[in-house]
C-alpha positions as CSV (number, residue, x, y, z in Angstrom):
1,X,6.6,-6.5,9.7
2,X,10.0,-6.2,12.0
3,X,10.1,-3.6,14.9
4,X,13.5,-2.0,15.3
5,X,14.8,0.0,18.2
6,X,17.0,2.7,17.6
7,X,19.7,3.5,19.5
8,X,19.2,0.6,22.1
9,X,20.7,-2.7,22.6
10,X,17.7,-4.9,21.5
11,X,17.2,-7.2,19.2
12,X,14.8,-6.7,16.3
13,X,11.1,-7.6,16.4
14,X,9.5,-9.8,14.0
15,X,5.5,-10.7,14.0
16,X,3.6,-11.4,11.1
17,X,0.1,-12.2,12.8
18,X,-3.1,-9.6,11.7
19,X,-2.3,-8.4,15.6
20,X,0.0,-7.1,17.6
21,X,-0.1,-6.3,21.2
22,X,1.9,-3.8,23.2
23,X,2.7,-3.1,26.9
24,X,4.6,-3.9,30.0
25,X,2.3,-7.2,31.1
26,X,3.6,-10.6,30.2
27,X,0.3,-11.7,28.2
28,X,1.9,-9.1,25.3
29,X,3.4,-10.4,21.8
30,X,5.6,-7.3,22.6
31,X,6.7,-6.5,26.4
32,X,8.3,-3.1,27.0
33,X,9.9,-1.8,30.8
34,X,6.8,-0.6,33.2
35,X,8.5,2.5,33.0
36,X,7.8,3.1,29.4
37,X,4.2,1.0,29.1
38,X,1.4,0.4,31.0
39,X,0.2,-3.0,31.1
40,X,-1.6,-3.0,27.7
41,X,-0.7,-0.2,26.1
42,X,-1.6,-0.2,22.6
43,X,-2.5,-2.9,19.4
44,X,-2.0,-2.9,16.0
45,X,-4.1,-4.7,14.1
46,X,-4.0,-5.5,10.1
47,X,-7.1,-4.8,8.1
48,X,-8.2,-3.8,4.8
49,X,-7.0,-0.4,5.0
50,X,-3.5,-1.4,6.4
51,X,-2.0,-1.1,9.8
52,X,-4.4,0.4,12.4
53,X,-2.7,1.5,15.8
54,X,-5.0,1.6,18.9
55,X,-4.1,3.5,22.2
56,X,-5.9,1.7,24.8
57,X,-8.2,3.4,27.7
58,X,-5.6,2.8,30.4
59,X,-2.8,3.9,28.2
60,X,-1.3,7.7,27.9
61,X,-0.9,9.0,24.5
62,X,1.6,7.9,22.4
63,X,3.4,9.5,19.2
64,X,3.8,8.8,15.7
65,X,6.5,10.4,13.6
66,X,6.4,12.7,16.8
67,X,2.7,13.8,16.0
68,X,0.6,12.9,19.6
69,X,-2.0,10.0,19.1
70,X,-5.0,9.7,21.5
71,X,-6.9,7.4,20.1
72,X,-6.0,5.7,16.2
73,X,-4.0,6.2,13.6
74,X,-3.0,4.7,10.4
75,X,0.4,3.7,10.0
76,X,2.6,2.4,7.5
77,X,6.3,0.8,7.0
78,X,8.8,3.9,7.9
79,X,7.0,5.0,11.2
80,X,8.5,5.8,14.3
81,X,5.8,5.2,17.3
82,X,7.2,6.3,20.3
83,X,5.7,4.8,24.0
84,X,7.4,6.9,26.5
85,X,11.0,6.9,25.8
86,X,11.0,3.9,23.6
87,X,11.2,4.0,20.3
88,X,9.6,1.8,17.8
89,X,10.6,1.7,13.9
90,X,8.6,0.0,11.7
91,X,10.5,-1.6,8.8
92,X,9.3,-3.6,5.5
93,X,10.4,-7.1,6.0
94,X,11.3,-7.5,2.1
95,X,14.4,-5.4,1.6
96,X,13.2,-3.0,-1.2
97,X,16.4,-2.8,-3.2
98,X,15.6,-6.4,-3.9
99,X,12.5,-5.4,-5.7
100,X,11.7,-5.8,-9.6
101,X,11.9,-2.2,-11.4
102,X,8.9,-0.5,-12.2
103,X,9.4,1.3,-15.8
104,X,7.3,4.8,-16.2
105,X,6.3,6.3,-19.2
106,X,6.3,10.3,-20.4
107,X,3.1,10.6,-19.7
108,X,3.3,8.9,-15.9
109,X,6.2,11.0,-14.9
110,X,3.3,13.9,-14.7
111,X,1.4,12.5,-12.3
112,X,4.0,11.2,-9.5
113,X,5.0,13.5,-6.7
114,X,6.6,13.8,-3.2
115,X,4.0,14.4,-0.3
116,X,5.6,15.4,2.9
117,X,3.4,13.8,5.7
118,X,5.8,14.7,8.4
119,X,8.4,17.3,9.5
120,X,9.1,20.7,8.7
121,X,7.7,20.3,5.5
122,X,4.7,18.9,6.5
123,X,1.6,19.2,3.8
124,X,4.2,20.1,0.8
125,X,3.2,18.1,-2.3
126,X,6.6,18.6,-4.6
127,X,6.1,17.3,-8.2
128,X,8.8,14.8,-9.3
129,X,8.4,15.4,-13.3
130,X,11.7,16.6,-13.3
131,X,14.6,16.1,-10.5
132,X,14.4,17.3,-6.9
133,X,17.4,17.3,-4.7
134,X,17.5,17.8,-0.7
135,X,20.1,19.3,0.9
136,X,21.8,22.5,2.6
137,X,22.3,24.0,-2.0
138,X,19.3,21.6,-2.9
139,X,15.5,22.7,-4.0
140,X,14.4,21.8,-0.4
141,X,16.7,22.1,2.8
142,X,16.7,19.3,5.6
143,X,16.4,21.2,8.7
144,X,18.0,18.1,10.8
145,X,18.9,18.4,14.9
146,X,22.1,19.3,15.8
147,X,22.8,21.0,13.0
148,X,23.5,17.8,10.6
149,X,23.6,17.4,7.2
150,X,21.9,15.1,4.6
151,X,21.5,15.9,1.2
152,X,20.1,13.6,-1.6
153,X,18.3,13.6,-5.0
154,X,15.4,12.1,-6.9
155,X,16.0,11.7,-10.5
156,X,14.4,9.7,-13.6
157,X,16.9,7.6,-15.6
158,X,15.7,4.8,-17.8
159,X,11.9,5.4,-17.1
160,X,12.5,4.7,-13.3
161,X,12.2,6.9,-10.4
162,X,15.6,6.5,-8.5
163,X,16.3,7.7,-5.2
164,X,20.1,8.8,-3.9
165,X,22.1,10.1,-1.3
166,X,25.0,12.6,-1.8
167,X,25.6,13.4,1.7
168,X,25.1,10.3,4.4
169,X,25.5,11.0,7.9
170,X,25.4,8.3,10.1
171,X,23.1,9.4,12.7
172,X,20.5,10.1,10.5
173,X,20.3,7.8,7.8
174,X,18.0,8.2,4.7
175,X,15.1,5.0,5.1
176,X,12.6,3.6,2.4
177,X,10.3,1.9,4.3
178,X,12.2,1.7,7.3
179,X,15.2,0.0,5.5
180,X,18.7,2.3,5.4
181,X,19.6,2.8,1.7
182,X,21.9,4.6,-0.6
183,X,20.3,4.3,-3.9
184,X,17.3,2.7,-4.8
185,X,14.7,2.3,-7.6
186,X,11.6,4.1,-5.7
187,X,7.7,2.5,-6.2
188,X,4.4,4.3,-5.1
189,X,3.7,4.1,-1.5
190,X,7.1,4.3,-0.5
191,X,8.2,6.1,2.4
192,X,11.1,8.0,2.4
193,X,12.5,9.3,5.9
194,X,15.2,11.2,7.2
195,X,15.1,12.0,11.3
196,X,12.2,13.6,11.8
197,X,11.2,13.7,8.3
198,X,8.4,11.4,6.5
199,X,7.7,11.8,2.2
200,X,5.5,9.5,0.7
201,X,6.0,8.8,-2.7
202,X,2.5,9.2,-4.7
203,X,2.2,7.9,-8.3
204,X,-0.9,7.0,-10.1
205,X,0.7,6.9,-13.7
206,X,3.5,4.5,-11.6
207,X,0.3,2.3,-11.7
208,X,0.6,-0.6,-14.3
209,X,-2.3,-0.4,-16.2
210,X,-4.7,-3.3,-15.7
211,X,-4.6,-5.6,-18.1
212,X,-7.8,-6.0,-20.5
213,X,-8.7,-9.4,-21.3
214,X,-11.1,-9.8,-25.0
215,X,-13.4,-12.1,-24.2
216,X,-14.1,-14.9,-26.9
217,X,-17.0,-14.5,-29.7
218,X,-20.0,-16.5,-29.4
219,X,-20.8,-19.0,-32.0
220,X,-22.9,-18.1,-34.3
221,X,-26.7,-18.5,-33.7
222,X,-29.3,-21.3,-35.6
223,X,-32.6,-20.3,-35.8
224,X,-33.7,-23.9,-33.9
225,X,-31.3,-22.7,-31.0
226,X,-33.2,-19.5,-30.7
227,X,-36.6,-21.8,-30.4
228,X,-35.6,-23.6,-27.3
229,X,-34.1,-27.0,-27.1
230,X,-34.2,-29.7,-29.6
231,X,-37.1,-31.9,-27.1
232,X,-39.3,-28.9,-27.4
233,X,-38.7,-28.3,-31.2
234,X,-39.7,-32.0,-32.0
235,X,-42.5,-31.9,-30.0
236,X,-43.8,-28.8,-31.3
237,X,-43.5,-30.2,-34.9
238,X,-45.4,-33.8,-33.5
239,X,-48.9,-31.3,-31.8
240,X,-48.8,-29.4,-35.3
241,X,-49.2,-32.9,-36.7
242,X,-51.6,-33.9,-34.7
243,X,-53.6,-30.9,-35.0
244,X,-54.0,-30.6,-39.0
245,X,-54.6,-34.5,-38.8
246,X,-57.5,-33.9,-36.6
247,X,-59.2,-31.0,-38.7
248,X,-58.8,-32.7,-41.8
249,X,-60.4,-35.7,-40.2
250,X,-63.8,-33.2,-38.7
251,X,-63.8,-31.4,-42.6
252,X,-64.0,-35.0,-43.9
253,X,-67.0,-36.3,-42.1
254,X,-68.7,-32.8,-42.3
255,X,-68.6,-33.1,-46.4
């Protein structure tokens, strides 16, 4: 994971431990101004469900996408948490136009939408069978401060879900995962953002089908593998022996 900080002159921060700790003491992995942190301010810690913030008991609340956070919340690549007036993107390291296509079929297309998790449009669920474009003459406007203007549009060509902007402006650039882009082949789970805006891309027929392995036939069964092993069998056949031998012998010297 890599930190960015928007619209100041720092550095970006890199970590790839299951924890990260956050505040204005020295013992943090990350150390922010007094004026913005307390002394331990917040972790984020890796676990199976992904990354987990925690606002600590001597910290204020913090935000997320501008939404205030008391206690957890789940976060993922694309989030802005905000700790006083420091801002803190969270970006894939892996630049995701570098990524392999992901090829969709008919039937998939039905299943993937766009779920707004942040913004204006907060709770929409927009299907992406068909196109979708953003924009000021697009199916969805971008209500964006200052009056700017972004416009872009989601389209399937080639079996693949591709992401593109008609309308850049530079102070708000369209993200995937934290990462500026222009165009882009776009995966489930992405995140797409734009200022205050947060989609999530959701696709179970984007899913590659798991792939069923046929396990190998048995060999066919013998009859003396069905008894037991071959000691037993013998050993069976040796008692019978003995057995018949020893009534013959009693019938013999009864008659």
């Amino acid at each position: 994971m890599r930190i960015e900080f928007p619209n100041a002159a720092r550095e970006d921060f890199h970590w790839a431990q299951t924890q990260l700790r956050i505040g204005s003491a020295p013992d943090n992995d990350l150390v922010l101004a007094a004026s913005q942190a307390a002394p331990h301010h917040l972790r984020i810690q890796q676990d199976r469900r992904g990354w987990v913030l925690q606002v600590l008991p001597s910290a204020d609340r913090i935000h997320v996408n501008a939404r205030p956070v008391r206690e957890r919340a789940l976060l993922r690549a694309g989030d802005v948490v905000s700790v006083g007036d420091c801002r803190l993107l969270l970006r894939a390291d892996e630049d995701p136009a570098r990524r392999p296509p992901l090829n969709v079929s008919e039937q998939g297309r039905c299943t993937v939408a766009l779920r707004a998790v942040a913004g204006p449009l907060s709770g929409r669920v927009l299907p992406l069978q068909d196109s979708l474009t953003f924009g000021p003459h697009g199916d969805c406007p971008l209500e964006l401060p200052q009056g700017d203007i972004v416009a872009l549009r989601i389209f399937w060509e080639g079996g693949q879900l591709w992401l593109e902007t008609t309308q850049s402006c530079e102070r708000h650039p369209l993200r995937v995962n934290g990462v500026a882009v222009q165009k882009l082949a776009l995966q489930p789970g992405d995140q797409l953002g734009v200022a205050m805006h947060r989609f999530v891309v959701d696709g179970p027929g984007m899913e590659p089908e798991p792939e069923i392995v046929m396990a190998e036939p048995l060999p066919p069964q013998l009859p003396e593998d069905a008894a037991g092993p071959s000691g037993e069998v013998w050993w069976l056949i040796v008692t019978a022996a003995v057995l018949a031998l020893g009534i013959a012998l009693v019938l013999l010297i009864r008659f």
